[in-house]
C-alpha positions as CSV (number, residue, x, y, z in Angstrom):
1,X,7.2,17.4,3.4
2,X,5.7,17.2,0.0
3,X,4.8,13.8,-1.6
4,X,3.5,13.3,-5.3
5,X,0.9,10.8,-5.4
6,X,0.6,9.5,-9.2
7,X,-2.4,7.3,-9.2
8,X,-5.5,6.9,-12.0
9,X,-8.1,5.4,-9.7
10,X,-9.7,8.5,-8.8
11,X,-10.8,6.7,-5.5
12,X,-7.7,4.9,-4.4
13,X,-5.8,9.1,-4.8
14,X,-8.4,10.6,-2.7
15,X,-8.0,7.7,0.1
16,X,-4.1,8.5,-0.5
17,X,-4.3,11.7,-0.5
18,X,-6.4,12.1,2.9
19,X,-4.6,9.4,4.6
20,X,-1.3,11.3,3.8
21,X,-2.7,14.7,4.5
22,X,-3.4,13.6,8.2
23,X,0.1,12.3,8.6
24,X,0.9,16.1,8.2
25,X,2.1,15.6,4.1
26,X,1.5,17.9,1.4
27,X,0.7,16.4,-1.6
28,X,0.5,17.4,-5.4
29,X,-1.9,14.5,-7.2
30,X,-1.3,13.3,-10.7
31,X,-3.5,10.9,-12.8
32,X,-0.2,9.9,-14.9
33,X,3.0,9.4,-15.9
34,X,3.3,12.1,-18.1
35,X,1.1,15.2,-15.5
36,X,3.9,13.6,-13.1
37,X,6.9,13.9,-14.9
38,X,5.7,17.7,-15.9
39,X,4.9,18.1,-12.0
40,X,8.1,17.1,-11.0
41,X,9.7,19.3,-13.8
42,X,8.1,22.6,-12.2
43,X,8.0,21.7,-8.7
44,X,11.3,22.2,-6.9
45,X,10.7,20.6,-3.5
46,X,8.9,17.4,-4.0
47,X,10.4,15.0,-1.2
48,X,9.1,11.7,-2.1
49,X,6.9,9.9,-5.4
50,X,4.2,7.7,-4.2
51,X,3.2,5.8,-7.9
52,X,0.7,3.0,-9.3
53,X,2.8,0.6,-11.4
54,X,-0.3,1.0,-13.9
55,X,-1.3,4.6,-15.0
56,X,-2.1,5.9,-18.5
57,X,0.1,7.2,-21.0
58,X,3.6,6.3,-19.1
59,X,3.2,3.3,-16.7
60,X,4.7,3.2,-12.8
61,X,7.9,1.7,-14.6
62,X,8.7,3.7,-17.4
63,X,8.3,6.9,-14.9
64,X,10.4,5.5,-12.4
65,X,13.3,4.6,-14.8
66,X,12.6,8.5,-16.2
67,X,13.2,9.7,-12.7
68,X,16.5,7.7,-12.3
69,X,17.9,9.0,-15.4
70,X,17.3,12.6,-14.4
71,X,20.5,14.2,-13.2
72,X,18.4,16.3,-11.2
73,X,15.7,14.5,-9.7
74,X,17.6,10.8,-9.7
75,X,17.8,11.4,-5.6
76,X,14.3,11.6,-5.3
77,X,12.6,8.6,-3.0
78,X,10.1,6.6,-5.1
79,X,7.4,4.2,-3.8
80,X,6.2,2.1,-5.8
81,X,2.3,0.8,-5.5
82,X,2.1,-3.0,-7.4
83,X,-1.2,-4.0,-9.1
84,X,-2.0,-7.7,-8.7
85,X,0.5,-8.8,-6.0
86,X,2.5,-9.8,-8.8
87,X,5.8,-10.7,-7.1
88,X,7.9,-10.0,-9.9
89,X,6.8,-6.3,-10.8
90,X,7.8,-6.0,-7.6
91,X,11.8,-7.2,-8.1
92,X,11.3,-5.2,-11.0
93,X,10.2,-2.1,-9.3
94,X,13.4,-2.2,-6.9
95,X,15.9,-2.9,-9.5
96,X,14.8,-0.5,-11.7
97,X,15.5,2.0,-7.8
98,X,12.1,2.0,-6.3
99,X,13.0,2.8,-2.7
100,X,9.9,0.6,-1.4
101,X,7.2,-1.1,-3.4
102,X,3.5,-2.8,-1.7
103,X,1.5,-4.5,-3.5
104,X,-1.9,-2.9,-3.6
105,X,-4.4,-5.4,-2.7
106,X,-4.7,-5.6,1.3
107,X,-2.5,-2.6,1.6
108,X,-2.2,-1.1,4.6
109,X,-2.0,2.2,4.6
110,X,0.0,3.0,7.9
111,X,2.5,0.7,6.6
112,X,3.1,2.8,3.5
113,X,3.1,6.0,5.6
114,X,5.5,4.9,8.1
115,X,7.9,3.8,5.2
116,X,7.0,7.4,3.2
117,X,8.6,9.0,6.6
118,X,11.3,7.3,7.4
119,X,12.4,7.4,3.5
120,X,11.9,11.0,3.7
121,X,13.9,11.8,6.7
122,X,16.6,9.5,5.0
123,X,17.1,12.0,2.3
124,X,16.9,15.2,4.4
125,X,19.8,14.0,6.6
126,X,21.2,12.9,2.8
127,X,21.1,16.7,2.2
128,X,22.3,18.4,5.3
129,X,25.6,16.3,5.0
130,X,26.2,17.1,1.7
C-alpha cells in the first residue's frame, strides 16, 4: 500500500512519513503541489494522497480539484491535512472530494492512520469488483 505524503514542513513529512512507515505503508514524499501532481503522473500504484491544505506553488485545494478532474486518477483516496482548525477549509476540502480531512493542530496521528487503511481497503474491494 503506497501513500503520497505532500507536505512542506520538512518536520511534520518525516513524522508522517515514519509514523506511516511503521503501519507497514510505502510512501513517496513531496514538498508540493506541483512534485505531487508529477509523482502521481509517473507512479502507477499510488493507493492513497495524504496532503497539507497549504504547500507552495499549488495549494492542498487546487491539487485535490486537479486530482478529481483526472480521468485517470479521480478514484484515488485523498486526505486532506487542514492548517488552523479552520472549520470551513474543512467543508471545503470534502466538497471539493477529499475522502477525510483533520485539522492539523492536536492531530492524532493513529486517527489519520486508521482512516488511511480503512480508505485504502475501500478502494481495493472498489477494484476487485470492477
Amino acid at each position: 500500500m503506497k501513500v503520497l505524503i505532500v507536505e512542506d514542513s520538512n518536520t511534520l513529512r518525516e513524522i508522517l512519513v515514519r509514523k506511516l512507515t511503521t503501519a507497514g505503508f510505502e510512501t513517496i514524499k513531496a514538498e508540493n503541489g506541483n512534485r505531487a501532481l508529477h509523482i502521481l503522473s509517473k507512479e502507477e500504484d499510488v493507493d492513497l494522497v495524504l496532503c497539507d491544505s497549504k504547500i507552495p506553488e499549488m495549494d492542498g485545494f487546487e491539487m485535490l480539484r486537479a486530482i478529481r478532474e483526472d480521468i485517470y486518477k479521480a478514484e484515488i483516496p485523498f486526505v486532506m491535512l487542514i492548517d488552523d482548525n479552520n472549520a470551513q477549509d474543512q467543508v471545503r476540502a470534502i466538497h471539493l472530494g477529499a475522502n477525510a480531512a483533520f485539522f492539523k493542530k492536536g492531530i492524532i496521528l493513529e486517527e489519520v492512520v486508521v482512516a488511511i487503511k480503512k480508505l485504502i481497503n475501500r478502494g481495493e474491494s472498489k477494484r476487485r469488483t470492477l
